[in-house]
C-alpha positions in Angstrom: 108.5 33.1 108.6 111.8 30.8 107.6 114.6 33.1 109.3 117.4 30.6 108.1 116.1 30.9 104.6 116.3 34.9 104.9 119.3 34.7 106.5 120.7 33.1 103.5 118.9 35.3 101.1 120.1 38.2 102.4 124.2 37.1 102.9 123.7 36.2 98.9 122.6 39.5 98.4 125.3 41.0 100.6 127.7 38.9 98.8 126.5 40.0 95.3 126.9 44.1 95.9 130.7 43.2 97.1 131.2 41.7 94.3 129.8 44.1 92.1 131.4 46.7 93.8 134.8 45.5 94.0 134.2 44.6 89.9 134.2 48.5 89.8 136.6 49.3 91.7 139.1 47.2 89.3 137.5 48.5 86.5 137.7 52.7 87.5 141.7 51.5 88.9 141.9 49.9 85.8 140.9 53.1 83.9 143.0 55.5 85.9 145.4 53.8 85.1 144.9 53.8 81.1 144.3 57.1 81.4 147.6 58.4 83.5 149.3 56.0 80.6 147.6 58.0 77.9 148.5 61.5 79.2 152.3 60.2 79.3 152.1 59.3 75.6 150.7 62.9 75.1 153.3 64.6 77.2 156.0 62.9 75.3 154.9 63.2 71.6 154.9 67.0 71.9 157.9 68.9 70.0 157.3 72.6 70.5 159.9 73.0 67.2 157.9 71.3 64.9 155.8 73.6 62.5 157.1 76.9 63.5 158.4 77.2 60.2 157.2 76.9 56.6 158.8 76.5 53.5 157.4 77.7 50.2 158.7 78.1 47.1 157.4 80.9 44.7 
């Protein structure tokens, strides 16, 4: 058994999942925040006036 050799195998592997996990954690940040920006842009486009009325002509 080469207990160096695991040793190193297993702080890659340790490495690897922190990596991978702080990838994710930028990714879902990065998402919350496109998302808060989205329902912003859908607070503000709304205009309660617009289509209450119709004009027609007969």
């Amino acid at each position: 058994m080469d207990i160096p050799a695991m040793s190193v195998a297993l702080s890659q592997s340790k490495l690897m999942n922190d990596v991978g996990i702080s990838v994710l954690k930028m990714a879902k940040d990065h998402s919350t925040e496109q998302s808060q920006q989205l329902i912003q842009m859908m607070a503000q486009s709304v205009q309660p006036h617009l289509g209450g009325n119709i004009d027609l002509k007969v």
